[in-house]
Phi, psi and omega in degrees: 000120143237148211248172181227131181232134187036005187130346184266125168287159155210144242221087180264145185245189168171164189208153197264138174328113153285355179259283201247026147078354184287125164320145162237101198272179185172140145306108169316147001286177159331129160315157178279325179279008003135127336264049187256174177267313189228169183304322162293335157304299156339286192299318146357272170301320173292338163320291199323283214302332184288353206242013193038037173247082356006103169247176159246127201268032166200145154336121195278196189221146167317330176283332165329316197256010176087212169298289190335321195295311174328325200266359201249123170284000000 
C-alpha cells in the first residue's frame, strides 16, 4: 500500500516479530527493534543466545569472521 504523506509517497510494509510472531506494520526506514517487535523481544533473543540455546552448526571461516581474520597470525 502506498499512501502520500506531506507530498511524499511512503510506502507501508511489515513483518512478523521472530520471537513471538506479532505483525509489525512500519514506515520506512526498518524500526530500530527490526526483526523484534519490542525491546522485550529483543532482550529474548539475547537471553536465548547468552543461555546458549542458539548454535551455529558449522565451523566458522575466515570470511565469516571478516577483518578481524586478518589479524590472526
Amino acid at each position: 500500500m502506498i499512501r502520500k504523506l506531506d507530498g511524499f509517497e511512503s510506502e507501508r510494509r511489515s513483518y512478523r516479530c521472530t520471537i513471538c510472531g506479532r505483525a509489525v506494520r512500519y514506515e520506512s526506514p526498518l524500526p530500530k527493534q527490526y526483526p523484534f517487535c519490542t525491546e522485550r523481544c529483543q532482550m529474548i533473543d539475547l537471553g536465548r543466545w547468552l543461555q546458549e540455546e542458539y548454535t551455529i552448526d558449522r565451523h566458522t571461516t575466515p570470511e565469516d569472521l571478516g577483518e578481524s581474520a586478518e589479524f590472526e597470525g
